[in-house]
Structure formats: C-alpha cells, structure tokens
Backbone bond lengths (Angstrom), bond angles and torsions (degrees), N, CA, C in turn:
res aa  C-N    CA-C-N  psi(-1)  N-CA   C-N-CA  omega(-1)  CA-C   N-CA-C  phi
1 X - - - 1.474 - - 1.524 109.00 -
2 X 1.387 113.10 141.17 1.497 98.58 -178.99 1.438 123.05 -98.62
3 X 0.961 117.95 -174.35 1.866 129.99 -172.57 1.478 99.56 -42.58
4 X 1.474 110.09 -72.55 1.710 108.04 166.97 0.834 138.33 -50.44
5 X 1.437 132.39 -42.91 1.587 119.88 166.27 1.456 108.27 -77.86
6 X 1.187 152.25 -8.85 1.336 140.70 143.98 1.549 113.48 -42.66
7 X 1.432 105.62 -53.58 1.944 109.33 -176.16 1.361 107.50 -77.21
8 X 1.557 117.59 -19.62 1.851 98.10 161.11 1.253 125.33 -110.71
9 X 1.826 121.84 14.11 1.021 112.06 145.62 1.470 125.37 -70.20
10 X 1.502 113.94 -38.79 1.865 137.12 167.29 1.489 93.70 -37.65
11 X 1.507 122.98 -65.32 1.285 104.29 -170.26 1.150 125.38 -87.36
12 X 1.765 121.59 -0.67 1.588 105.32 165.67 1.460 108.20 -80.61
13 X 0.931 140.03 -30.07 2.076 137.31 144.87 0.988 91.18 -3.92
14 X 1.436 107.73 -72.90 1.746 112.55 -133.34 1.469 93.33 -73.23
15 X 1.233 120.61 -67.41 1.784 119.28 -174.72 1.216 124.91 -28.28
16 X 1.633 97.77 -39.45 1.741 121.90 -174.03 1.877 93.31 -70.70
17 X 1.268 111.10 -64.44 1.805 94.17 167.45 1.055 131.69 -56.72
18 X 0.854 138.35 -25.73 1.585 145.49 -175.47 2.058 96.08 -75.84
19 X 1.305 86.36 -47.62 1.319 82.53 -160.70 1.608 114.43 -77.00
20 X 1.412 117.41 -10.51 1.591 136.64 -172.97 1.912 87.72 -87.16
21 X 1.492 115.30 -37.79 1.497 122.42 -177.48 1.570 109.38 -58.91
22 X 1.633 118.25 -47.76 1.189 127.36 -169.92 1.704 101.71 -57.27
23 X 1.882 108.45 -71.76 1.400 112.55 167.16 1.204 132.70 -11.44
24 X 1.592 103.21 -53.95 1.889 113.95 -159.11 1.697 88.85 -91.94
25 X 1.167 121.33 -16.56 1.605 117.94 175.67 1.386 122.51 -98.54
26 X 1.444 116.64 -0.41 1.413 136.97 170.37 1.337 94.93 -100.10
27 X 1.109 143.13 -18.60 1.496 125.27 -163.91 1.652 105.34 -125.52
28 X 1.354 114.85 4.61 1.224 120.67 146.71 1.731 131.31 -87.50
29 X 1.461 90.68 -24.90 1.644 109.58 156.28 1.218 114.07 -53.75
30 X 1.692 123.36 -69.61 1.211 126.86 178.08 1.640 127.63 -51.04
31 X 1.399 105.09 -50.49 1.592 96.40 168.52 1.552 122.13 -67.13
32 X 0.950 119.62 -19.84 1.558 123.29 -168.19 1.745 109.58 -106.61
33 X 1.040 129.21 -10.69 1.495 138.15 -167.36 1.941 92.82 -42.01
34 X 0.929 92.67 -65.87 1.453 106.88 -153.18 2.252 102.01 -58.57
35 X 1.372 102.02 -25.32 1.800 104.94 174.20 1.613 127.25 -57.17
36 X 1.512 107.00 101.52 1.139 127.32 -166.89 1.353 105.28 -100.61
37 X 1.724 113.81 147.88 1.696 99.63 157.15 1.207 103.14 -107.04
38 X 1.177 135.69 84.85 1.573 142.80 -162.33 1.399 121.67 159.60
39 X 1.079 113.05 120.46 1.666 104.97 169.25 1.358 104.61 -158.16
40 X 1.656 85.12 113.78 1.746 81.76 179.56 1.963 99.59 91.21
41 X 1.178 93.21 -162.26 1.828 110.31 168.40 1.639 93.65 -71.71
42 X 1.172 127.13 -49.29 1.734 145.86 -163.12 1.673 107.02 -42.11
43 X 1.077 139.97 95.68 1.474 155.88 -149.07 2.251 77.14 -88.35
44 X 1.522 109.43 119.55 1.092 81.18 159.42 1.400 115.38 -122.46
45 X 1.357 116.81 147.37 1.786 108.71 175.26 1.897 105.35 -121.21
46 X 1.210 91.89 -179.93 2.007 98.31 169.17 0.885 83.19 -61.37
47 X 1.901 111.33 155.68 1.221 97.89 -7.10 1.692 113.87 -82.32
48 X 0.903 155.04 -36.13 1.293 151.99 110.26 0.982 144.41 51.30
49 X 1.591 136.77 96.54 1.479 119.79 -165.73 1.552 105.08 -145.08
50 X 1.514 105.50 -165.11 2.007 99.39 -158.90 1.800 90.63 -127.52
51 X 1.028 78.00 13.69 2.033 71.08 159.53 1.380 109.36 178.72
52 X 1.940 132.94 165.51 0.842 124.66 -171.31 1.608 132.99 -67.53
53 X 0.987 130.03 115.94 1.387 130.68 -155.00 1.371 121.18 111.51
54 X 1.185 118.60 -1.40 1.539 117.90 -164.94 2.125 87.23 -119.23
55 X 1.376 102.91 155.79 1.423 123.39 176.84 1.539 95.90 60.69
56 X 1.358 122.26 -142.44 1.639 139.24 -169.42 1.399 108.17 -76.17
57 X 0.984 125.39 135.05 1.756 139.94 147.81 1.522 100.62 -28.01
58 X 1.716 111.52 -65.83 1.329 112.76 -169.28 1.547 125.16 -65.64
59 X 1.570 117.92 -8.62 1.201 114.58 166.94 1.661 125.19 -115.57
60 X 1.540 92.76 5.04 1.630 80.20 -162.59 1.614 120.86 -108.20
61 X 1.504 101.26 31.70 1.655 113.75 174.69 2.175 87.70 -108.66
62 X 0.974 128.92 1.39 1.594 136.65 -173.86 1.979 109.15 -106.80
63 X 1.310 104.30 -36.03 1.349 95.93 -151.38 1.851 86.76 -140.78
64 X 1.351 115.66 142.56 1.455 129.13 -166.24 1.598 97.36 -167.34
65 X 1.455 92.08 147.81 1.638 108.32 167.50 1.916 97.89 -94.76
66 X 1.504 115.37 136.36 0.812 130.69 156.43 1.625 125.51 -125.10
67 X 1.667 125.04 133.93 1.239 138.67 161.97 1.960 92.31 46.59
68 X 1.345 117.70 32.25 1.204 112.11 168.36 1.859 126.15 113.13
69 X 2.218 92.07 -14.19 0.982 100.17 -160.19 1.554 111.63 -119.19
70 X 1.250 145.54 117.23 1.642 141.73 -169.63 1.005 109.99 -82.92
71 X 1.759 116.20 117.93 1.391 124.47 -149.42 1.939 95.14 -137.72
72 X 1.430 93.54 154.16 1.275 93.58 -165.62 1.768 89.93 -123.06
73 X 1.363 107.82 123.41 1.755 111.85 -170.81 2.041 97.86 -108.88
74 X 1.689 101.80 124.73 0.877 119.84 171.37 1.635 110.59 -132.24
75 X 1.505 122.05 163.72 1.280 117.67 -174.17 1.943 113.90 -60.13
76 X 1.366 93.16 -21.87 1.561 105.56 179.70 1.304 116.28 -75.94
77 X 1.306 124.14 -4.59 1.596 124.81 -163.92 1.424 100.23 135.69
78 X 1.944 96.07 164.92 1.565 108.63 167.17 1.960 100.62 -106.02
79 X 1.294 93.95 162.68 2.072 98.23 -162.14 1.710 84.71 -144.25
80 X 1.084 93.38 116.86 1.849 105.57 147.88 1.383 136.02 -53.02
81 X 1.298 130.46 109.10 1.582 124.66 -165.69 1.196 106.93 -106.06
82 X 1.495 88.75 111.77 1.678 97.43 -160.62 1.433 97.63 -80.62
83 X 1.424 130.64 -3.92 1.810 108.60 170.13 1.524 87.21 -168.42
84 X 1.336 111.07 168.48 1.507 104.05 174.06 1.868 86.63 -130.89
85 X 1.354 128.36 153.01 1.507 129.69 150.05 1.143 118.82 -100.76
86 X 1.410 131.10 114.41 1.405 140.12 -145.71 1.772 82.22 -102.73
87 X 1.115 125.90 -47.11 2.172 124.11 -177.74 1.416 103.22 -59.12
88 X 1.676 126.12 -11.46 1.462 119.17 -171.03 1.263 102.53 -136.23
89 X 1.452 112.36 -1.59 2.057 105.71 179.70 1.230 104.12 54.96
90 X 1.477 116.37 53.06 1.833 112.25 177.06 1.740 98.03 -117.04
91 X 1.010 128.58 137.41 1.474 124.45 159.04 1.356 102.76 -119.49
92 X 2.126 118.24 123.98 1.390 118.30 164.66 1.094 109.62 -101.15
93 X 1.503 108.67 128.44 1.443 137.29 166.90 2.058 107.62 -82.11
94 X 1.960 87.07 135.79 1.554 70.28 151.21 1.125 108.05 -139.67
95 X 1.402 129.36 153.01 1.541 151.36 -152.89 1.430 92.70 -110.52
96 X 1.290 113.94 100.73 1.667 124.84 169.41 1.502 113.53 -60.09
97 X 0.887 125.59 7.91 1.436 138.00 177.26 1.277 141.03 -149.43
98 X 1.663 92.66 25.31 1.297 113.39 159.11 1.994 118.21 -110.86
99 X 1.108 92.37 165.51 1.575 109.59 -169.24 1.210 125.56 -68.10
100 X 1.284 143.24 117.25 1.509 120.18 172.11 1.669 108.82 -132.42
101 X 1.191 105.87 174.35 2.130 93.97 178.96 1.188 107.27 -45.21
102 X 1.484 133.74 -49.81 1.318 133.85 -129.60 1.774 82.99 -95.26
103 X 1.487 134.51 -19.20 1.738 116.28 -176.03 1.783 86.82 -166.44
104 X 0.996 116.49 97.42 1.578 128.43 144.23 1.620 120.89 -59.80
105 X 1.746 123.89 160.05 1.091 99.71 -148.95 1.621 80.64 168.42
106 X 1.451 113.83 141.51 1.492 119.46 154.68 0.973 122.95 -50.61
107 X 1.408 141.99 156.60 1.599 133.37 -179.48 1.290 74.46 -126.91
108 X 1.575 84.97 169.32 1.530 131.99 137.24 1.485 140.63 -89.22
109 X 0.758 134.33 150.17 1.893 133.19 169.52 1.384 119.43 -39.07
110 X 1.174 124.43 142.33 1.362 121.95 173.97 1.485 91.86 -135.21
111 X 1.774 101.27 141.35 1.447 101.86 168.18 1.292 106.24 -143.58
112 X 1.301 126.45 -163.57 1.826 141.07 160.07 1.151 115.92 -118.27
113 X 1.398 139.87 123.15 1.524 103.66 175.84 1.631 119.63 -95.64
114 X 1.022 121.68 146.69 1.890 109.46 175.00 0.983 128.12 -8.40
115 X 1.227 152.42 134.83 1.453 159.34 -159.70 1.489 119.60 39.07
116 X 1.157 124.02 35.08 1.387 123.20 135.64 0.941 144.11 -29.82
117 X 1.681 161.02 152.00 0.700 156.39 -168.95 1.869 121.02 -129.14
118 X 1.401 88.84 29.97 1.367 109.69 -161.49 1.922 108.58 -142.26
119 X 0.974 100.27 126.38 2.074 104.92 -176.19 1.243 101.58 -105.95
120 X 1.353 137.39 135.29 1.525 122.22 146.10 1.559 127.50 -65.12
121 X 1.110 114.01 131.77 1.528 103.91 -177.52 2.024 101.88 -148.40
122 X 1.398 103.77 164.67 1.077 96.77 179.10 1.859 134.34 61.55
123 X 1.595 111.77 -4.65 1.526 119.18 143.32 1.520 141.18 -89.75
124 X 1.717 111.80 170.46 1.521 89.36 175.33 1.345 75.77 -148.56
125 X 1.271 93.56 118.93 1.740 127.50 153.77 1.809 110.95 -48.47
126 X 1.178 84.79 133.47 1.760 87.15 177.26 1.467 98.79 -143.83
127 X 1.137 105.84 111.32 1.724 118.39 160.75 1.585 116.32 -90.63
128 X 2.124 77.37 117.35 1.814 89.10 172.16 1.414 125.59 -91.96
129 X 1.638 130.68 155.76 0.893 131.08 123.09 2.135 87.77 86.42
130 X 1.389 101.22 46.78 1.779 114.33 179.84 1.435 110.28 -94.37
131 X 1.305 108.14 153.61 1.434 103.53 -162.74 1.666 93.76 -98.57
132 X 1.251 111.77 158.67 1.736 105.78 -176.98 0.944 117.38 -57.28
133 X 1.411 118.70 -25.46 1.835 133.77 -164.37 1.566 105.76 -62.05
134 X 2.084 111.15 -28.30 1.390 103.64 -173.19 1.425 127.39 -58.72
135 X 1.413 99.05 174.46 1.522 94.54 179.47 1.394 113.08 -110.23
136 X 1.117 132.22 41.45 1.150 143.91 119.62 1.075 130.28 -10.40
137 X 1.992 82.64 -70.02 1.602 94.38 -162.26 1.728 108.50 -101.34
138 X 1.300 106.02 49.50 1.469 114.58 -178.58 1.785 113.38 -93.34
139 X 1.990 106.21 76.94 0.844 108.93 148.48 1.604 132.28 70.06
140 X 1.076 146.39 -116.61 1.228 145.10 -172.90 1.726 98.76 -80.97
141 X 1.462 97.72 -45.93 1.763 121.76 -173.69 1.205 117.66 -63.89
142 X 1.607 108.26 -12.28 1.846 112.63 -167.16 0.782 105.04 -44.57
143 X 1.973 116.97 135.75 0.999 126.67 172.80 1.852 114.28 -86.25
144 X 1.068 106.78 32.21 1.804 110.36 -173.88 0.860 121.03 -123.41
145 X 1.459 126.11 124.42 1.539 123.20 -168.21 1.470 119.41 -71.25
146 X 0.972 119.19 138.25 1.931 124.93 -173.60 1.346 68.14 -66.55
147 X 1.309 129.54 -88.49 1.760 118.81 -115.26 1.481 99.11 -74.32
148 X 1.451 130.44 28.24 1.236 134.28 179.00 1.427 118.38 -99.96
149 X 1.381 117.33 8.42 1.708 110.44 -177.52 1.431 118.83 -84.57
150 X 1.136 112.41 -10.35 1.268 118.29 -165.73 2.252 95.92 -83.03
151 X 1.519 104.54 -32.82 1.212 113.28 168.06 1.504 109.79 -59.66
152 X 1.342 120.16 -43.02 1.530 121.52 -170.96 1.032 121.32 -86.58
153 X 1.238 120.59 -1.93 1.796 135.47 164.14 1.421 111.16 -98.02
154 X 1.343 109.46 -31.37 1.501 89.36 -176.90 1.989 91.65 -75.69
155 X 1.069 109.44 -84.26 1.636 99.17 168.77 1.579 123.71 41.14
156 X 2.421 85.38 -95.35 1.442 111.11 174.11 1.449 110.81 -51.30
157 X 1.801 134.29 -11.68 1.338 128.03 171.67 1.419 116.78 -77.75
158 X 1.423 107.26 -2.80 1.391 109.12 -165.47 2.167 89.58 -77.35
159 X 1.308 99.92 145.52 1.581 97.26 171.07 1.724 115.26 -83.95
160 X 1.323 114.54 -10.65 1.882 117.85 179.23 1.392 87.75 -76.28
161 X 1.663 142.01 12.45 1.287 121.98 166.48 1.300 136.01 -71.42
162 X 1.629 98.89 -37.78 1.540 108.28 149.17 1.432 121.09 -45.92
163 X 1.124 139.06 -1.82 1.076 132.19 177.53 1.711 114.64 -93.13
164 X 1.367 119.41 12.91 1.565 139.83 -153.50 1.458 83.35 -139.94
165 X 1.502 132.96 -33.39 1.102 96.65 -170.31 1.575 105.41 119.25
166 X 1.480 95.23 -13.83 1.971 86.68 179.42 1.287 114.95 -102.84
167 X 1.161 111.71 -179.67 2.058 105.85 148.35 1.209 108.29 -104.63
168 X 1.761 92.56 151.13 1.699 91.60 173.37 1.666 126.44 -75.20
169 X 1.214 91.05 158.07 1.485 111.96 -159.66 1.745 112.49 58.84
170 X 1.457 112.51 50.24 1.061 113.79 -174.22 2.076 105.31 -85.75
171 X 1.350 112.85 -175.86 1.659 81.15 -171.08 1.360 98.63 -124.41
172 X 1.364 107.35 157.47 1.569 129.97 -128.72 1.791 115.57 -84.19
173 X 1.424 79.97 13.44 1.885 93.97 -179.97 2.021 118.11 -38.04
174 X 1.523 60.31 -25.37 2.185 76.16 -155.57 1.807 95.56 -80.08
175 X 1.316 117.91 -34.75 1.190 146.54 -145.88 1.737 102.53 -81.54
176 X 1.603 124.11 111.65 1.283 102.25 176.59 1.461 118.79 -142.61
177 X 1.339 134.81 124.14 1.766 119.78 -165.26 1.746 96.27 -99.73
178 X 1.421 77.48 117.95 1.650 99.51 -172.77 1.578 124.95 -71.68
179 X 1.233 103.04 129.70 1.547 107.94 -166.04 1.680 112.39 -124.28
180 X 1.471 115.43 43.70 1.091 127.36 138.84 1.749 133.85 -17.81
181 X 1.130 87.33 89.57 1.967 97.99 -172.58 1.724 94.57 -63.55
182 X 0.769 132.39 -29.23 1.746 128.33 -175.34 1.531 110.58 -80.08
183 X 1.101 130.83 -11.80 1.893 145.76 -148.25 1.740 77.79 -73.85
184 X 1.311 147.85 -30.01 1.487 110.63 -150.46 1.499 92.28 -132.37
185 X 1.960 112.17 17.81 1.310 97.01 168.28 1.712 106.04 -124.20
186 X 0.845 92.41 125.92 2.155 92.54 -167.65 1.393 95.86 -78.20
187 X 1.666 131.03 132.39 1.500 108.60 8.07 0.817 134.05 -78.69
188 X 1.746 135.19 131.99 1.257 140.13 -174.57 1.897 130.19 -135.32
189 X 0.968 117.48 124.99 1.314 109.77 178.69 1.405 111.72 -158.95
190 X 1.436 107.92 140.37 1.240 124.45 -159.79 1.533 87.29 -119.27
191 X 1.750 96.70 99.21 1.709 131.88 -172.25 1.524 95.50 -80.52
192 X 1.318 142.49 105.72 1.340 128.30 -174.22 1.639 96.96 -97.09
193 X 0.909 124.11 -13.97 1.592 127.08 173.57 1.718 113.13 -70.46
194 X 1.680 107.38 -26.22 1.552 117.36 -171.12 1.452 96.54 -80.29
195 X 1.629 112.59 -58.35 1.347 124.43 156.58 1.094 141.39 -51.29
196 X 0.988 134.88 25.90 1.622 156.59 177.51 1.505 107.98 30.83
197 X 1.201 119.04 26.32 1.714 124.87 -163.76 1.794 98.47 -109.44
198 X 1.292 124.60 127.54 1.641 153.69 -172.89 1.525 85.03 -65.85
199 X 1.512 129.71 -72.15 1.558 126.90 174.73 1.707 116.24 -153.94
200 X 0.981 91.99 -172.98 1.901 113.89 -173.31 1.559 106.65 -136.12
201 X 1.412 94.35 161.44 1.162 111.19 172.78 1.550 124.24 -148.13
202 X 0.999 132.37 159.41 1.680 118.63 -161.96 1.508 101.07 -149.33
203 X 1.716 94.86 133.31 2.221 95.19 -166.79 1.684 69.67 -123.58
204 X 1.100 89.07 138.97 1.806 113.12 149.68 1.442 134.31 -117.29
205 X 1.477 112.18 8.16 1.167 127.74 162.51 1.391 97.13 -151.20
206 X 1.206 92.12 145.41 2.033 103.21 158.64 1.550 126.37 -122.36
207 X 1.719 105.97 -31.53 1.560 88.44 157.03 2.050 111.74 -109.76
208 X 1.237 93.02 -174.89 1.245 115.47 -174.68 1.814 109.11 -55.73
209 X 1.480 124.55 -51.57 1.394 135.71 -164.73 1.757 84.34 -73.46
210 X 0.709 143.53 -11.82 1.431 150.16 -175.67 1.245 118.44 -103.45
211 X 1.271 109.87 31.55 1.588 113.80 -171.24 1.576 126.50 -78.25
212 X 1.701 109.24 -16.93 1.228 134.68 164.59 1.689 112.10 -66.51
213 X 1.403 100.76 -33.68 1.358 86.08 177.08 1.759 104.68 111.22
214 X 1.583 134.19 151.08 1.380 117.26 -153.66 1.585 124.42 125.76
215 X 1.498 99.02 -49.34 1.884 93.12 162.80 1.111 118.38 -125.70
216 X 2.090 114.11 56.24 1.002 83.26 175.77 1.423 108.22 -112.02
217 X 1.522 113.59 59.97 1.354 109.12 170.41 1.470 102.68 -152.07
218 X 1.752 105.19 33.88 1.111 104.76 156.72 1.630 125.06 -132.12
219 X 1.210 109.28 129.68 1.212 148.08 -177.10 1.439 109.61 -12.65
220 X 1.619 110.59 -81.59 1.174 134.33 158.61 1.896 118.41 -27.12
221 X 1.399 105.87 -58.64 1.168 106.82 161.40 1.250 129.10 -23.77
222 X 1.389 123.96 -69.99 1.377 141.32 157.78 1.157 147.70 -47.32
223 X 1.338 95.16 -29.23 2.080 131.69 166.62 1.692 74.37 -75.39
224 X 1.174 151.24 -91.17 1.333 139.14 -152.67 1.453 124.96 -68.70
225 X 1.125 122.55 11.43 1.555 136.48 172.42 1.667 111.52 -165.64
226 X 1.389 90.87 86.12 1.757 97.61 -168.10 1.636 114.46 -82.45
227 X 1.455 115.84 -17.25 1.340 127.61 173.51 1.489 108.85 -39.45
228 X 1.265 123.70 68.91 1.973 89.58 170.59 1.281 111.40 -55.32
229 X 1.216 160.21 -4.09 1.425 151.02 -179.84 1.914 108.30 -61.57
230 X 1.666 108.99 -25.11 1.259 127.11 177.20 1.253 128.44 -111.39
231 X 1.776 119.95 14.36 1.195 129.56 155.63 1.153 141.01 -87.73
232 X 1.426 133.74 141.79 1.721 114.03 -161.37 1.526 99.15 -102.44
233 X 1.194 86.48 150.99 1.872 107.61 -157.67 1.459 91.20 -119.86
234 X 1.539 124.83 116.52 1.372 134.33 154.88 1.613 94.40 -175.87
235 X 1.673 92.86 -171.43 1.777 120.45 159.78 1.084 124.30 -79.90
236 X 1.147 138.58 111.60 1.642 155.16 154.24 1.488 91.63 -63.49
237 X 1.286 125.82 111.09 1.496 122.97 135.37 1.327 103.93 -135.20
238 X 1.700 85.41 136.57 1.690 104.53 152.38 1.498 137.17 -75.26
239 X 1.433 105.85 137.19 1.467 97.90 -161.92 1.539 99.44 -110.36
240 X 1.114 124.01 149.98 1.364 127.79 175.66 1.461 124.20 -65.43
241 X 1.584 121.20 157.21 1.207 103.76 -177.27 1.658 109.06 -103.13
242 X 1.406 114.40 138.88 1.406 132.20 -169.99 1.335 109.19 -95.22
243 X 1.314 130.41 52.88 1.397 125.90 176.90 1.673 129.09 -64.13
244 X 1.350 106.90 30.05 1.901 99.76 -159.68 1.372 98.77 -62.19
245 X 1.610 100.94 -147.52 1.418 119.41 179.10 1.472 116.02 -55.61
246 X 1.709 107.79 -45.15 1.504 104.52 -162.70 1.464 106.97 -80.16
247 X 1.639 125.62 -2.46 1.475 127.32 172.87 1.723 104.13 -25.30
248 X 1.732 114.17 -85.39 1.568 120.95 -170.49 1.706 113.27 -38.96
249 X 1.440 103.84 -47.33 1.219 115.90 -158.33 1.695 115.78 -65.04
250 X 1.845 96.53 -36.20 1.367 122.79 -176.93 1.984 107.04 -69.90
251 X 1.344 99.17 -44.22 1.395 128.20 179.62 1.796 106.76 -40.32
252 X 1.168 103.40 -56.80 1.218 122.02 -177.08 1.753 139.19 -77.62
253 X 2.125 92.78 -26.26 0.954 103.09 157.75 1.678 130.83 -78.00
254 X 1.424 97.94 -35.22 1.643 104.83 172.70 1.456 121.41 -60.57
255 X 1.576 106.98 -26.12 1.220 99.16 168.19 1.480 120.09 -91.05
256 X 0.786 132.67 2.95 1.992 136.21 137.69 0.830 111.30 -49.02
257 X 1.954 132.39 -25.75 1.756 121.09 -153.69 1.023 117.57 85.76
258 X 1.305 135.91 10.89 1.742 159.96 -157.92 1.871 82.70 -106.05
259 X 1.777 114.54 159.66 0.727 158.49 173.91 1.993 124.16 -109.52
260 X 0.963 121.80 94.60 1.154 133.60 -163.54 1.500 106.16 -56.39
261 X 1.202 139.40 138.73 1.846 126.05 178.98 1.836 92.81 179.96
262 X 1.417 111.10 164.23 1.473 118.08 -174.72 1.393 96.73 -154.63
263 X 1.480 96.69 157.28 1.854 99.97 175.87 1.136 100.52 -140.56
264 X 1.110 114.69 -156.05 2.026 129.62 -166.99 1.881 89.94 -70.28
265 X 1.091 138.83 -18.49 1.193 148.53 -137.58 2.240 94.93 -108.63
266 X 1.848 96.32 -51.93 1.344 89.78 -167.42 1.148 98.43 125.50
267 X 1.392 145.42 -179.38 1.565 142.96 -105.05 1.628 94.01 -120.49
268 X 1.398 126.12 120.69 1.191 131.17 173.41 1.532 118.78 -122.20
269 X 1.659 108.09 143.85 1.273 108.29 -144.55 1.843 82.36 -128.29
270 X 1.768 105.77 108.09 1.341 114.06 -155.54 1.846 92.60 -105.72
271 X 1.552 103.20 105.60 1.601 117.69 158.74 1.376 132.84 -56.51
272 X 1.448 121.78 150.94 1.596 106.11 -174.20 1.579 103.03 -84.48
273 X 1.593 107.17 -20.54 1.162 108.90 -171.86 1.833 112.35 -66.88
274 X 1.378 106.23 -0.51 1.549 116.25 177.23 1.536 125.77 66.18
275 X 2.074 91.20 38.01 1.592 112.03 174.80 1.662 97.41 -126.53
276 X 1.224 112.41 118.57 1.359 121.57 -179.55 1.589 109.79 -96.08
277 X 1.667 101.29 120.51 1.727 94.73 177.37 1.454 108.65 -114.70
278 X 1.325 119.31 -152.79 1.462 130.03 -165.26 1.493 89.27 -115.22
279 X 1.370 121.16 -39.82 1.326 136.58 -164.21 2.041 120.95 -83.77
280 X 0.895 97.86 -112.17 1.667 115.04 145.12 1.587 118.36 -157.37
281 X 1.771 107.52 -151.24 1.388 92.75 -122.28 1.781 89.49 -111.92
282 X 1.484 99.01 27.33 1.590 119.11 172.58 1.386 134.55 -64.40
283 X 1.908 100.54 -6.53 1.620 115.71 -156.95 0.739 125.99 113.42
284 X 1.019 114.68 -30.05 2.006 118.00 -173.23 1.534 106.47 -37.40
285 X 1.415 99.02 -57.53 1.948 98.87 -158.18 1.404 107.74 -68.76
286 X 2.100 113.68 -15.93 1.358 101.36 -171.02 1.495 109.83 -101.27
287 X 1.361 111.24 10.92 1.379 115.44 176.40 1.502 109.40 -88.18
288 X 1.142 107.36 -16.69 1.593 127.07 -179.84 1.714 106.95 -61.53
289 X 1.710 96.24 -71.64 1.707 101.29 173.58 1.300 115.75 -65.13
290 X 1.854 143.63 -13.73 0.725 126.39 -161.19 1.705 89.34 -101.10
291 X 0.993 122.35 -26.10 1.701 132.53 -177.80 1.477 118.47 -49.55
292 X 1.740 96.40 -33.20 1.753 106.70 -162.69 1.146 89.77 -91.88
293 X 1.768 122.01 -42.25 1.607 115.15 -177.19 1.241 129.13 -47.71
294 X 1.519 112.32 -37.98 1.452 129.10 179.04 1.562 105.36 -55.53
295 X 1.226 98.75 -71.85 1.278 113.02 -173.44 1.640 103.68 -43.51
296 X 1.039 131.79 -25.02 1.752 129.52 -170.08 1.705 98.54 -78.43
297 X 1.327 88.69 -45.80 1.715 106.91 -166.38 1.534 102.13 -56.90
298 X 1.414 121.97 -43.61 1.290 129.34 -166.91 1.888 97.99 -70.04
299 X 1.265 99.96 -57.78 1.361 98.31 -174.12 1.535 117.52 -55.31
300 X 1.378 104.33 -39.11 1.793 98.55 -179.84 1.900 108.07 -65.71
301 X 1.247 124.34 -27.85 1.072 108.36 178.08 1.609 121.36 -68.29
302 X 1.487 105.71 -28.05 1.419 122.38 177.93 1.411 105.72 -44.07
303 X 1.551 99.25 -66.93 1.411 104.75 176.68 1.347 134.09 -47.18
C-alpha cells in the first residue's frame, strides 16, 4: 500500500472518531440540556434534579422542576417543595390544599405510593372538621392522640375556621391529630373521604429554634408555643441516601458548578457553560473535543 493510501486510510479512522466523538457529545447535550442546579429560589443538588435524567435514577421519575417551580409528583397530586435540607435529608413539601390558621379549606388526599424513596417523619397530621361517624374515633382503636387537644383548640382559635364551617373556638370533638401506625411506611394515604374528615393539616415544626423541622410530632413542643399563627405548616419527608457509583463522581462535579445527570452512556456532569463532561466542569470534557480536533487539523496538513 502506498504512503497515500496509508495517510487516507489514517484519516478516515480519525474522522470516523472524531466524528462518533461529536455524536456521543451532541447526545449528551440533548438529554441533559434542561439539568439545572436551581429551580426557582430551590438550590438543587444530588440526589435530585429538575428534569428527567438529571440527579439520581432513584428520584427523578418523583421530583421535577416545573415553569420555575420544584414539584414533587405522587399519585395523590403534584406539591411544591418549598426547601429541601441536604445536612438532615428533609424535603418540605407544601400541599396547596391543605389547611393552616392563616386559610382553612377542603383538602384533598395525600398519599406515597410503594417504593418510594421517601418516609414521613417528624409531622402531626391533624384532621379537621370529622364527622363522629369516622373511624377514627373507633373506641379502644382510636386513631387520635389524647395528648393532642391542646393542638386542636389552639387550631379551632384560628378565625379561617369559619371557613370549614365551624365557629371559632368551637370544641374539638370533630378535631383529631392522627396517629396512623403506617404514616412512615409507604404505601400511604391519608383517604379523607374513608375518614369522614372535610380536611387536614400538617405542622412540622411548632417552635421557631425548630425551623429545620424535627418536633413536629412532639407534643411538648406545642404545649410550649401554642400560637398556631407561628407554626410551620407543610411535609417533612425524609429522603433516602443514594450513595451509588455516581456519588464521588457527582461530588466533584457540583463542586465545579456542574449539574449532576446520567444517560444510557453513565454519569454526566452538565456545565452552564453548555459543555457536558464525564468529569466536571474544569475542562476535562473540552479538552477531549479540542484534543481530537487538533489532531484532525495536524493530519489534514500532513496530507
């Protein structure tokens, strides 16, 4: 074979890599475009991400950035997470259709479905405005905590109670803080139609030093800051920790300012500068395309 067809077989190789390089680096563009660490005010990191493909496998058919807003999709509804604590693995949800002093209101159902990756811990459910008939209040079995009335009066002081249908400071018969032995193993749903209860409401903190979230399913707590007008009203769930393979890899990209995401390919580390590497967001991936270019450039002059 001679000198020339050796140097243009060498360079149809090379084109053919370069050009298989462009592909696999265009199509990490495409799946990942949309991987933000941000959504909204909402800082997001792993495991966690704002569209499908971006952060963990295990969370990201549950949790999405939408039109600005980080929403957590369950069969019961989508819920706004108004903050997540990444030092405590807490994500707060809030349920637009749940109750609080400041606007009472019919609910809807809230549930989990099986294999979640998320526990409730640290709330206390309060069912408003139940008809006696529920089963709740079945007796030896009641599902309602005694040491909870002092929660259901301050409540009934709230004046948006009339808006349920009661008067304020009406008395707390109807009123029940739910003590569901199943609440922290999914599947779970708090059927308010099964329960004969109009709505609920859910505090995950009651005082102020508790702003992370932690007592809100204790008692005492509340006996010491009886104001509900000053309790925080959402979902406490804990989210599991996702340590797989892409943990280090992910670790390293976020701290570049990179965006965590994976495809059919394996763990991609999505830049704002809109160069996606394997690595982070230091160069690596663009030293890659700029490496093969050279090398093309060199060879065509050869030729």
């Amino acid at each position: 074979m001679s000198p020339s067809s050796c140097t243009l077989a060498w360079l149809t190789r090379l084109m053919m890599t370069v050009a298989t390089f462009v592909i696999w680096h265009l199509h990490f563009k495409m799946v990942t475009a949309t991987c933000q660490n941000v959504c909204g005010d909402v800082p997001v990191m792993y495991p966690f991400g704002t569209a499908p493909g971006c952060g963990s496998k295990l969370f990201d058919k549950y949790v999405a950035c939408s039109k600005g807003k980080l929403l957590l999709y369950t069969p019961t509804g989508k819920y706004e997470v108004q903050r997540i604590d990444y030092t405590n693995n807490l994500l707060i949800l809030q349920d637009p259709k749940m109750s609080t002093c400041g606007k009472m209101q019919g609910s809807n159902n809230f549930g989990l479905p099986v294999g979640v990756p998320f526990l409730i811990v640290g709330d206390t459910f309060v069912l408003l405005n139940c008809l006696t008939t529920s089963s709740v209040y079945n007796g030896l079995s009641s599902l309602c905590d005694p040491a909870g009335t002092q929660i259901c009066q301050s409540l009934y002081s709230c004046s948006s109670v009339t808006q349920l249908g009661l008067a304020v400071n009406a008395p707390t018969s109807s009123c029940c803080v739910y003590t569901n032995p199943q609440a922290n193993t999914p599947p779970y749903e708090l059927n308010l139609q099964l329960l004969q209860c109009s709505s609920y409401t859910s505090i995950y903190s009651f005082g102020p030093q508790y702003g992370n979230g932690g007592d809100g399913n204790d008692p005492a707590a509340a006996a010491a800051y009886p104001n509900p007008s000053s309790w925080s009203y959402g979902i406490a769930l804990k989210f599991l920790d996702d340590e797989t393979a892409y943990y280090s890899s992910c670790e390293a990209c976020e701290q570049s300012n990179g965006a965590c995401a994976y495809n059919a390919y394996g763990f991609v580390c999505v830049c704002s500068a809109g160069v996606n590497t394997t690595t982070s967001c230091f160069g690596d991936g663009v030293s890659l395309a700029i490496g093969s270019l050279h090398l093309l450039g060199k060879a065509l002059k050869m030729g």
